[in-house]
N, CA, C and O atoms as a printed pandas DataFrame, in Angstrom:
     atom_number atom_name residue_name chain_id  residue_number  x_coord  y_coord  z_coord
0              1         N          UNK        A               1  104.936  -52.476   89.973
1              2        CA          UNK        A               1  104.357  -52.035   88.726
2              3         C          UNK        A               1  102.915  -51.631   89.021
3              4         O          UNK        A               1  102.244  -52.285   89.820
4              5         N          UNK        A               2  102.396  -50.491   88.346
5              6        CA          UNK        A               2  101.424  -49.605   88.586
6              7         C          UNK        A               2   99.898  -49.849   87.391
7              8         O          UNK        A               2  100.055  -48.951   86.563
8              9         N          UNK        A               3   98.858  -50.482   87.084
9             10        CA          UNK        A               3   98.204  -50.541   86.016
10            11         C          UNK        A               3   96.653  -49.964   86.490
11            12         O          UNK        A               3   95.934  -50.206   87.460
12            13         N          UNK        A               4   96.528  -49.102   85.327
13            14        CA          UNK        A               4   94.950  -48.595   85.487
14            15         C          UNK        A               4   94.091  -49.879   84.517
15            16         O          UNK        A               4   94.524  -50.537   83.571
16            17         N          UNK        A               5   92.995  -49.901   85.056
17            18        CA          UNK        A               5   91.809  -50.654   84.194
18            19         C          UNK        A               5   90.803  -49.100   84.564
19            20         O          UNK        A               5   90.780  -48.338   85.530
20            21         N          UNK        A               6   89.951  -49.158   83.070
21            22        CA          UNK        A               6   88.712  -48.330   83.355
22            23         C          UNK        A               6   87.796  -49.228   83.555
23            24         O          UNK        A               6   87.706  -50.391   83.161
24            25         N          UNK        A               7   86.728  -48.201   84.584
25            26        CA          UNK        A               7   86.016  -48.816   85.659
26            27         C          UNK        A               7   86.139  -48.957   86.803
27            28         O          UNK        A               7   85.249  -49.003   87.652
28            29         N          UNK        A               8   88.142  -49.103   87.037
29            30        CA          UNK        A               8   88.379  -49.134   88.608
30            31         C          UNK        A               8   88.831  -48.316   89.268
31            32         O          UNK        A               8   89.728  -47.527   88.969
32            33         N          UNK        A               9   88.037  -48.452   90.620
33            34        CA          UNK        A               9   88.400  -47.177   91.441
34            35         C          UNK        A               9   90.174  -46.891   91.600
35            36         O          UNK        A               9   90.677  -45.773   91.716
36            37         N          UNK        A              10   90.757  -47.905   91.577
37            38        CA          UNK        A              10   92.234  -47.655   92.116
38            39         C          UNK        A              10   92.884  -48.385   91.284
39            40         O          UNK        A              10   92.368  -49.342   90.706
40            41         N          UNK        A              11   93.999  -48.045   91.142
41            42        CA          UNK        A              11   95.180  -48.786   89.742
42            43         C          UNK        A              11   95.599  -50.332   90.740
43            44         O          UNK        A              11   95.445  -50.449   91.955
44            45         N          UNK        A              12   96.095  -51.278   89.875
45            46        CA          UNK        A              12   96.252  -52.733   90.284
46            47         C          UNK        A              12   98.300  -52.538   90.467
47            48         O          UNK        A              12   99.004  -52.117   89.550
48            49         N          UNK        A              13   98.672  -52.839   91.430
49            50        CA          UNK        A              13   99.662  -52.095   91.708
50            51         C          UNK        A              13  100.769  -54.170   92.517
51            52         O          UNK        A              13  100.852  -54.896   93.508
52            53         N          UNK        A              14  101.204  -54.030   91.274
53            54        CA          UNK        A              14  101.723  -55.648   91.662
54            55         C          UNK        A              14  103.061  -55.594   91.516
55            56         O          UNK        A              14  103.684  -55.237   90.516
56            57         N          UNK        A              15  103.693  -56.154   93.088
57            58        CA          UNK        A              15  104.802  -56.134   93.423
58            59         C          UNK        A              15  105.916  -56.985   92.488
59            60         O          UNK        A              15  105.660  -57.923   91.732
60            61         N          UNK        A              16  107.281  -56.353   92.777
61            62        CA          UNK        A              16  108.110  -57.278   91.766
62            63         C          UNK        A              16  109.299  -58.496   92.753
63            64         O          UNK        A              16  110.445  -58.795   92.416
64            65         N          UNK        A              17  108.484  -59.024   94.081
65            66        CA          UNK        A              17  108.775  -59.988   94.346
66            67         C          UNK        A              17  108.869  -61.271   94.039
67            68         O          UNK        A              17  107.974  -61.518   93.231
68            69         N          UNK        A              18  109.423  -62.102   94.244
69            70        CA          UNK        A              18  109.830  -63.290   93.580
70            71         C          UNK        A              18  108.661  -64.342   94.240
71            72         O          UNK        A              18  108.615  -65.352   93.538
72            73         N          UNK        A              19  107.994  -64.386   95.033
73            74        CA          UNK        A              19  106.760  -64.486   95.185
74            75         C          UNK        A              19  105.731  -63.720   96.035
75            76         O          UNK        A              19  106.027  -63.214   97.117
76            77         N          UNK        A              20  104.437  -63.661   95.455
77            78        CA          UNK        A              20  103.459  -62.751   95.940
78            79         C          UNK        A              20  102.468  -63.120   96.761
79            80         O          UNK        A              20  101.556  -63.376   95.976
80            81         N          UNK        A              21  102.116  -63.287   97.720
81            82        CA          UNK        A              21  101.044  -63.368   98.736
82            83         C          UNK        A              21   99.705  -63.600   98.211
83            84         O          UNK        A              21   99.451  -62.859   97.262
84            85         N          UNK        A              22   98.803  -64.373   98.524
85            86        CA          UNK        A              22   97.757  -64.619   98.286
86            87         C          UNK        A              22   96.746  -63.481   98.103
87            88         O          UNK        A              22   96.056  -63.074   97.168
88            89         N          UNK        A              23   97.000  -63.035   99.751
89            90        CA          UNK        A              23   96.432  -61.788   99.698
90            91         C          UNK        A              23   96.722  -60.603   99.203
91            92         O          UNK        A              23   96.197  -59.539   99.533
92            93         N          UNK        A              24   97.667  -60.787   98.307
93            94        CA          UNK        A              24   97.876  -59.671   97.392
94            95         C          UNK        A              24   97.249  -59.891   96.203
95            96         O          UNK        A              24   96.813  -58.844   95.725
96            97         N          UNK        A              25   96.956  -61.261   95.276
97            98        CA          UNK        A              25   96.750  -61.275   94.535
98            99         C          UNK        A              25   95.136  -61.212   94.325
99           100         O          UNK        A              25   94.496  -60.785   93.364
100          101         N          UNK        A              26   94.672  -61.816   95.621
101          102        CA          UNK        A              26   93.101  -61.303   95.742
102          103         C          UNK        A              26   92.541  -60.152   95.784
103          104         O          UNK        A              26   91.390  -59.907   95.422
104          105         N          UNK        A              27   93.459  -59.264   96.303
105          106        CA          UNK        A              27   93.429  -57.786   96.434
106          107         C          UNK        A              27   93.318  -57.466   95.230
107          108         O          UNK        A              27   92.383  -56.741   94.890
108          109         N          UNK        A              28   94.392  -58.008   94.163
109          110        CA          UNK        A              28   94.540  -56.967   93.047
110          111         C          UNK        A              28   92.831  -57.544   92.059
111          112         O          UNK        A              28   92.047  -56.779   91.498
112          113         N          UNK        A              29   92.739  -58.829   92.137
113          114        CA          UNK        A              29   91.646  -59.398   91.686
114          115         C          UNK        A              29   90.557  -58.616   92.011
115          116         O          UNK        A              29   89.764  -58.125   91.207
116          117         N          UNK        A              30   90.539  -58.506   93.323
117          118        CA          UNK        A              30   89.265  -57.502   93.556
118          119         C          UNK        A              30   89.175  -56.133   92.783
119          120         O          UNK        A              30   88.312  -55.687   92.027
120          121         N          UNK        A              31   89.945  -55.805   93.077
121          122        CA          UNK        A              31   90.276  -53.903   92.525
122          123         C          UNK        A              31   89.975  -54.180   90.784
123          124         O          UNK        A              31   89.323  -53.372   90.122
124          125         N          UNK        A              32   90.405  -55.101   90.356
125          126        CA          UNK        A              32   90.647  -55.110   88.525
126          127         C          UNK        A              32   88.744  -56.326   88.379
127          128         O          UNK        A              32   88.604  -56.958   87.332
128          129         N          UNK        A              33   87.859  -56.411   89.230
129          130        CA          UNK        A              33   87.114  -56.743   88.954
130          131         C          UNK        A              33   87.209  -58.231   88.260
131          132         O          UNK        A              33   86.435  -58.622   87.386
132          133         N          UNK        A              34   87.951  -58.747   88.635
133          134        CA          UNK        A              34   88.465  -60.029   87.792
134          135         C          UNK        A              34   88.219  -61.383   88.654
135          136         O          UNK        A              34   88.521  -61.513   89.840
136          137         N          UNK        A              35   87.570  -62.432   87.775
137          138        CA          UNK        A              35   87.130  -63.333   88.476
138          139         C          UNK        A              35   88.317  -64.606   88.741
139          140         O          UNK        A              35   89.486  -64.574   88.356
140          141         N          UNK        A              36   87.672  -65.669   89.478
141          142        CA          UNK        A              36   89.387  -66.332   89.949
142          143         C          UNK        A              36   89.681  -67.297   88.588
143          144         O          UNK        A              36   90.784  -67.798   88.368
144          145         N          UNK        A              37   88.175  -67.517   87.474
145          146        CA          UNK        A              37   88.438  -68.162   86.530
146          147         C          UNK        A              37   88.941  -67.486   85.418
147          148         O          UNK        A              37   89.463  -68.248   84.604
148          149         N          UNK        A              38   88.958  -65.934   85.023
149          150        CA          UNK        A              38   89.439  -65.319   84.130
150          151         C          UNK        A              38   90.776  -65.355   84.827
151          152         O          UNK        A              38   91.648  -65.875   84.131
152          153         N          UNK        A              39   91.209  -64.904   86.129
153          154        CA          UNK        A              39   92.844  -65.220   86.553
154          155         C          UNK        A              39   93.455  -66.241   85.907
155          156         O          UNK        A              39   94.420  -66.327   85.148
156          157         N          UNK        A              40   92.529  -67.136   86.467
157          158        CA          UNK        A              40   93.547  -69.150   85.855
158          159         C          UNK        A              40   93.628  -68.816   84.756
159          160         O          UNK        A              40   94.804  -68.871   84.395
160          161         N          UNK        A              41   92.699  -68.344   83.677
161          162        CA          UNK        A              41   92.958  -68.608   82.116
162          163         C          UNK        A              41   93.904  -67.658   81.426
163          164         O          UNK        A              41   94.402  -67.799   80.309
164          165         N          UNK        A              42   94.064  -66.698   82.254
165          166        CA          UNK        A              42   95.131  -65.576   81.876
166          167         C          UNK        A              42   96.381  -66.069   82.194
167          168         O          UNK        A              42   97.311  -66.079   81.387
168          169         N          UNK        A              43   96.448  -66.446   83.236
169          170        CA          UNK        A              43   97.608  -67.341   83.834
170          171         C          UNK        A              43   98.073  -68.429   82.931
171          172         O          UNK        A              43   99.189  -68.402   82.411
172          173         N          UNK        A              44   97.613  -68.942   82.832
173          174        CA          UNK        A              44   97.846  -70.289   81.808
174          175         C          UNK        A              44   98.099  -69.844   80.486
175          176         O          UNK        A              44   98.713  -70.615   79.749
176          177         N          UNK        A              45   97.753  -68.787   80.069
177          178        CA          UNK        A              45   97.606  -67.996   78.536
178          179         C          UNK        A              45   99.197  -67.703   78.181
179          180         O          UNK        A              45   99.686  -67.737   77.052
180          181         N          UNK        A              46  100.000  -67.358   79.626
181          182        CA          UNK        A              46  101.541  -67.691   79.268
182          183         C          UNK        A              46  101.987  -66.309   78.657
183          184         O          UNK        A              46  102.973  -66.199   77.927
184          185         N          UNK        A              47  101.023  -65.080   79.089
185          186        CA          UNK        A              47  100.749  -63.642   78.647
186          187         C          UNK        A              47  101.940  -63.199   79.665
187          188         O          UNK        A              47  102.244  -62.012   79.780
């Protein structure tokens, strides 16, 4: 799956594996400007 945020240089592009790599998810964190505490709370948000 393919997602633009404005502001970022490159779309956040997250695989539909049954689990995802660390370093993927830091990757996408980086690119979407997103910190590791807005992650947890989004995460937990059950979104």
């Amino acid at each position: 799956m393919s997602f633009e945020k404005e502001g970022c240089l490159r779309p956040v592009v997250i695989p539909k594996y049954k689990e995802i790599g660390v370093d993927i998810i830091k990757s996408n964190m980086r690119n979407a400007k997103m910190s590791r505490e807005d992650y947890f709370k989004y995460l937990n948000s059950g979104k």
